[in-house]
N, C-alpha and C positions, 0 to 999 in steps of 0.2 A: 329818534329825537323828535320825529315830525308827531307820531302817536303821542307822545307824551301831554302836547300840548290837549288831550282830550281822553285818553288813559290812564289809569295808572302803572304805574312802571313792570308791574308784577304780567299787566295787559300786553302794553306795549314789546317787552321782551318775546314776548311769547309768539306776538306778531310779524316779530324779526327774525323769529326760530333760532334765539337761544336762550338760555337759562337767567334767570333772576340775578342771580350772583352775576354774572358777566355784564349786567346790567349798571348792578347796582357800582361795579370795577370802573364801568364807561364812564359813571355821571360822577365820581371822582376823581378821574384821569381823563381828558378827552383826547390825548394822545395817542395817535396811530401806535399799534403795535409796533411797526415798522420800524417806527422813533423815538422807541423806549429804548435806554440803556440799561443792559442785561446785569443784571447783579448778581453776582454766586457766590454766595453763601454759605454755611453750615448752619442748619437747623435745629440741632442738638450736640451738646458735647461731645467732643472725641474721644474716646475711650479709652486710647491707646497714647495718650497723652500722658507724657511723663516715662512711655515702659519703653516705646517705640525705640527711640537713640538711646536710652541707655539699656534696656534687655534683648532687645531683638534685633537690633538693624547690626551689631559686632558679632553677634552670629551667622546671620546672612555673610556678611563680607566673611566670614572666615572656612564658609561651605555654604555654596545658593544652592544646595539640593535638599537642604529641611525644608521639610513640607509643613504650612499652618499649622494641621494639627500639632503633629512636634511642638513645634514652639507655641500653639495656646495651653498643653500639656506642661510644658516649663514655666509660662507664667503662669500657670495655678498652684504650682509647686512653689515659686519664690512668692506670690502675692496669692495667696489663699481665700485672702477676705474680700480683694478683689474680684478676683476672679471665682465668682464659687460654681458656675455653672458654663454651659458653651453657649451664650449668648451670641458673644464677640465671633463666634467663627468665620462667621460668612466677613465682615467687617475685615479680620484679619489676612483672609483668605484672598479679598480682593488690592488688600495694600500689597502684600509678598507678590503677588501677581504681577502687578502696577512697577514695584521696585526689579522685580525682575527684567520687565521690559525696558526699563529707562538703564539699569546699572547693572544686570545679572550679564554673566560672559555670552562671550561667540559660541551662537549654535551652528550645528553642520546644513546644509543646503544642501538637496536634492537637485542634482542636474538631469533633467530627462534627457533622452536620447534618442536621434530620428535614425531606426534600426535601417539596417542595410542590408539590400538581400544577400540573400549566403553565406551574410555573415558569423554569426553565431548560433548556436544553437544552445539551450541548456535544460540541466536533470534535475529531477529529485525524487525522493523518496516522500510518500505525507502519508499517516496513518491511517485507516481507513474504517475503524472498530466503531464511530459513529453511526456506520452504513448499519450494523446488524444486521449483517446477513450471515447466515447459516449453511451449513453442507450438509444434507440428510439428516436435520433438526440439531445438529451441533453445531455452537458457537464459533467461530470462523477467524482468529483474529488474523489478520495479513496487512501488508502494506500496498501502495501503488505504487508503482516506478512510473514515470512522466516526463518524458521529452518532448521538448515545445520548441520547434522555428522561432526565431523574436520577430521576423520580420512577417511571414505569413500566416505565425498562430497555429500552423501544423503541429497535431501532437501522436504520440505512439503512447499506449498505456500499456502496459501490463502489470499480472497478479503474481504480487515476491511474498514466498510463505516463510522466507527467511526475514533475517536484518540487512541491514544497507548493507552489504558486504563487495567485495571484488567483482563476485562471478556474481552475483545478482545486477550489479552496473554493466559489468562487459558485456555480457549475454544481451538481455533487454536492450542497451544501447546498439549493440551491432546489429540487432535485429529491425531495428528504431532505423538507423540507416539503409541498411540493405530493401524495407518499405518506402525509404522517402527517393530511394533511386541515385545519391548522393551524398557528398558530405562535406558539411558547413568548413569554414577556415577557422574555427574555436568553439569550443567547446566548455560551457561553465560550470561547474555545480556549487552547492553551496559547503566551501571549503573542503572538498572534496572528500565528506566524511564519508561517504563508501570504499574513496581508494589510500586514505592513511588508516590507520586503526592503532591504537595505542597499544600496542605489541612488545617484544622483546626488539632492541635495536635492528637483528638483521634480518630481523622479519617484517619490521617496516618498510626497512631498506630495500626488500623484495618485492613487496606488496607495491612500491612507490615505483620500483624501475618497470614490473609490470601492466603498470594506467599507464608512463610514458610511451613503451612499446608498442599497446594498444593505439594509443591515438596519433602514434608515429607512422602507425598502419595506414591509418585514413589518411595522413597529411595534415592533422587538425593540431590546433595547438591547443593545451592545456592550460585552463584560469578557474579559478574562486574568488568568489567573494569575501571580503573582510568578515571576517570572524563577529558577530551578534550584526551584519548588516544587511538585514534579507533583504532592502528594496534592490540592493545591486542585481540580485538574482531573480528580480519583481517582474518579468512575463513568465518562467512558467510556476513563482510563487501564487498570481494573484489568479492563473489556468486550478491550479490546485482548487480551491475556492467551488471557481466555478466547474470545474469538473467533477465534485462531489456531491453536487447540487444538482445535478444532470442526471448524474446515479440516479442519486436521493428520489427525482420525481419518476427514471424511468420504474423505480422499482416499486414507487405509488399505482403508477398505473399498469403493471405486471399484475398487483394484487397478492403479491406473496414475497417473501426476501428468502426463499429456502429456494434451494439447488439440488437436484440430485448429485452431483459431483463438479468437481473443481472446472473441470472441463465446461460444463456447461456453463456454469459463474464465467468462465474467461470469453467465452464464445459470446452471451452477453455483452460484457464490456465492449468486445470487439466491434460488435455491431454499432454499439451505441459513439464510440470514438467516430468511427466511416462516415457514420450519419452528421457526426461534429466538423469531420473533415470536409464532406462534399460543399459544405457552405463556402470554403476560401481556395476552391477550385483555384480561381482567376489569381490570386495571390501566388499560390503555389506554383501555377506554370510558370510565374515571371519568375519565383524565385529557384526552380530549377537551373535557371540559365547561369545561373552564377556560382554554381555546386561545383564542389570536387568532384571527378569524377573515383568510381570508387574502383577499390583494388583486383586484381582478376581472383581472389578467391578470400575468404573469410580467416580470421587470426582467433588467436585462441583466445576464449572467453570461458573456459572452464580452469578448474584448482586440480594439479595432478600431484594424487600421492601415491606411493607406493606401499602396499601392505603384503603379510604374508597371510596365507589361507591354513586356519591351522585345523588341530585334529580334531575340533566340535565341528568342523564342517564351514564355516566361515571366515569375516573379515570384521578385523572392528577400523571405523574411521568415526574421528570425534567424538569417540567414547559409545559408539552405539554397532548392536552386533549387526552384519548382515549377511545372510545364507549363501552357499554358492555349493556348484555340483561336488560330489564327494571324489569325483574324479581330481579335483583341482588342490586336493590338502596337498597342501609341504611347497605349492609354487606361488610366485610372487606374480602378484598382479597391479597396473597401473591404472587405479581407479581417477577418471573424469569426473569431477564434480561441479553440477550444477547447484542452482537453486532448487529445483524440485526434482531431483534426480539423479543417478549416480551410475556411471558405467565404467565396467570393469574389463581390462582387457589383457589375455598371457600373448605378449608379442605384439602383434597387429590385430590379434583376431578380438573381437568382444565374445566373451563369454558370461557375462551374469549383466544386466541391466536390472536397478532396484527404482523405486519410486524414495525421494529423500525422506528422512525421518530427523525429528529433533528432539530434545530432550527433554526431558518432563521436569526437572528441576527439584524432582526429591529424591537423589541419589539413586531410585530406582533405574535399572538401566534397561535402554531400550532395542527391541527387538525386531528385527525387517526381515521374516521366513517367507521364502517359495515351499510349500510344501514339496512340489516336485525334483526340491535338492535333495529331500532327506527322505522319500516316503521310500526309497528302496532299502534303507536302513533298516528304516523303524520298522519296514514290514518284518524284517531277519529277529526283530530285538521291540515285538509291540509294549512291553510292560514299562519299557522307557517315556514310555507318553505318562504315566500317572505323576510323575514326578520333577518333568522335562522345564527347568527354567524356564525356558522357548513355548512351553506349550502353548497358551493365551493366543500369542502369535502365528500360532499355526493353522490356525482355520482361516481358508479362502473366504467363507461367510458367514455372516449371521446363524444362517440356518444351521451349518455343522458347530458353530459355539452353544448351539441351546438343544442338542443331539447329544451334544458331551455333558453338559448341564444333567440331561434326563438320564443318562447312562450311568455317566456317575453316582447318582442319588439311585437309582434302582436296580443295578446290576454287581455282583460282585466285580474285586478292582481288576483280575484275569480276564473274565469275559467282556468287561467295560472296553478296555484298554484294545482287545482284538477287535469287537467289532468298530471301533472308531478306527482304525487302521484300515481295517479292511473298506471298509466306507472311503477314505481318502483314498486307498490304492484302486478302488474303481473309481472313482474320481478322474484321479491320473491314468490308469492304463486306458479307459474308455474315451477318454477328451468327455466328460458328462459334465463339468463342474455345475453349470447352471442347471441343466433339467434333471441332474443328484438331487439337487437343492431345494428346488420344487417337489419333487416327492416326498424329501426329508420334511419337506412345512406340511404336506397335508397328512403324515403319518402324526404327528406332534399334535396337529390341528385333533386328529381324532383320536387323540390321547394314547396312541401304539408305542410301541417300544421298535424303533426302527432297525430291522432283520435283512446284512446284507445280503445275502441270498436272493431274498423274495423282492428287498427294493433292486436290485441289479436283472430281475427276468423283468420288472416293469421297463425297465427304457426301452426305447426303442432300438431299435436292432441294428447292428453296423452293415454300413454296404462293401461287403466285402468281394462281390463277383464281377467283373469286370463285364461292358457290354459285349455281345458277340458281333453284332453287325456294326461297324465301324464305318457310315459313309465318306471318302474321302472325296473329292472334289479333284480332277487333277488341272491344270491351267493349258492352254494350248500354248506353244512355243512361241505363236504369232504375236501373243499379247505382251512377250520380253520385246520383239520388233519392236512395239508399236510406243514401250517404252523409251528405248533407244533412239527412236526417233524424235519421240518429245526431249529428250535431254538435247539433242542435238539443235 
């Protein structure tokens, strides 16, 4: 105002450091901001004037989960000429919004909770096919099983090639425990879709009495969360998260997402969990102290069936064949089933352990050969390999399926069929499987027709003599004294 009396006003503002307009606001109002009453207004018609109470708002009341759009979709259908475009959305978007908070129902509330040591612990399963990782250049899909301490963040991972199942929970879990040295007073999952399954009733009913028995073992009690309400199961939902993300950059900075075998993928994992784990050392020892102690020996977390071994030489369980010694047709055996594995036992003793297999889902059915079940057979009866269901399956490796491959195509079906037999029975009678295989790649390599005769004088030669000088060591008697002494 003082500028004014020697500027012009355009000057003056500008000297005050602000704008013209605010100037020109001041010299017709000289009242403090401070001391203006605020006036609020609407600036342009309301749009929704006239449709609001009578199209919209008795819908709202009669379901507050239409969403805007819905209802600017309805008013373009009853008012067309009104309405001819989505102008109005945002507008309408922020009233529904607005009416929701003043007049829409009770929402649920999230209570956190200050975790207690020892107290809970909980599972899950979370997919893992983001990751892209591969096992000797094939696609890999698997899951991650995840158990998380609530209170110290401790977790146990491992790799399930099955679905959420029983024995992929009991197993992983037990194992989950037996690493953490203890075991929590409850135990959560989420609705405990591993251990119900939508089954025939008294196969629920089995599946259900064995999770109780299980966590009856440890002393743990049994809970879930409300069915669609993941934050109840939200430490080790939101570990999920960040535990994929962990992966995610170990495998950035590996520089490769490819495995040679499954083994190696878990030994991974393994590592990178320990490394997760060392950081709440300090949490963990408090929270030992308040652990169950655990049981003096481990409870069953495998699926026992019983099958018979018939006259092809094997077992089917889940629809899929697998091999067993020829000794074993016509006896019944009580196969353990894991998730990645299956063992087979007449009695007490195990007699066939298989690696698990699953099913391909086009009716093709699938096949899990030890060659070493059946090559005493096949050697009596080679021309049965041309034609053998099981064939595909019968090669240990690579190498002997593109050996069969070359035979095939270049050999008649008699002499094809003998020397791939004979190729597997030195295989097995030699223990060579691996350095067969090797010579088998560099016959292929130099385009030969591989001749068991001539590939069986290349290996190396067995050590069959026994050393003659045998130095033993004998102890003096003094040194049992001197034993006895120290015990005493």
């Amino acid at each position: 105002m003082s500028d004014l009396q020697k500027h012009s006003q355009r000057t003056s503002a500008a000297r005050a450091g602000f704008s013209e307009r605010t100037a020109r606001r001041f010299d017709a109002d000289p009242t403090l901001p401070s001391n203006r009453k605020i006036v609020h207004g609407r600036t342009v018609a309301d749009p929704l004037e006239g449709y609001w109470e009578s199209d919209i708002l008795p819908l709202l009341e009669r379901d507050s989960a239409l969403q805007a759009v819905s209802l600017l979709r309805h008013l373009q259908g009853l008012h067309p000429l009104a309405f001819p475009d989505d102008r109005i959305r945002r507008t309408l978007e922020r009233r529904v919004r607005q009416w929701r908070a003043l007049n829409g129902p009770e929402r649920d509330i999230i209570f956190r909770q200050t975790p207690e040591p020892g107290r809970m612990a909980q599972s899950d399963f979370t997919h893992a096919e983001e990751l892209e990782v591969t096992i000797a250049g094939q696609p890999f899909p698997h899951l991650l099983y995840h158990f998380v301490m609530v209170y110290s963040r401790w977790e146990h991972v491992a790799v399930v090639l099955g679905g959420e199942s029983f024995t992929a929970l009991a197993e992983n879990l037990q194992q989950a425990l037996w690493s953490l040295g203890g075991a929590p007073q409850e135990h959560r999952t989420d609705s405990l879709s591993a251990a119900f399954r939508n089954l025939t009733a008294d196969q629920c009913e089995d599946i259900t009495r064995r999770y109780n028995a299980f966590v009856g073992h440890y002393g743990m009690e049994a809970s879930r969360n409300n069915r669609g309400e993941a934050h109840e199961n939200g430490a080790v939902e939101s570990q999920n998260r960040h535990l994929k993300k962990a992966i995610e950059q170990a495998l950035i900075l590996r520089g490769s997402r490819d495995f040679a075998s499954i083994e190696d993928y878990r030994r991974f994992v393994d590592i990178l969990v320990a490394r997760r784990n060392r950081q709440r050392v300090t949490a963990v020892q408090a929270e030992r102290a308040h652990l169950r102690p655990l049981p003096l020996r481990r409870t069953t977390d495998f699926t026992e069936i019983v099958v018979p071994v018939t006259r092809t030489g094997g077992f089917l369980v889940k629809s899929i064949f697998y091999s067993a010694p020829s000794q074993l047709i016509g006896q019944r055996l009580r196969v353990h089933l894991y998730d990645d594995r299956l063992e087979a036992f007449l009695g007490s003793t195990l007699v066939v352990s298989h690696p698990r297999a699953r099913g391909r889902g086009d009716g093709h059915r699938v096949h899990v050969i030890n060659y070493h079940h059946v090559i005493h057979a096949l050697r009596r009866k080679p021309q049965a390999l041309w034609s053998s269901i099981y064939r595909d399956s019968l090669f240990p490796r690579t190498e002997y399926a593109a050996v069969w491959q070359l035979l095939q195509r270049d050999l008649p079906r008699r002499d094809a069929c003998r020397r791939m037999v004979d190729l597997l029975f030195t295989a097995h009678d030699r223990a060579c499987e691996a350095e067969l295989a090797h010579l088998l790649a560099d016959d292929l390599a130099a385009g030969r027709i591989p001749d068991p005769g001539l590939v069986a004088s290349r290996l190396s030669p067995r050590q069959t003599a026994l050393p003659r000088d045998v130095a033993v060591a004998h102890p003096s008697l003094d040194s049992f004294d001197a034993l006895l002494g120290a015990r005493a």
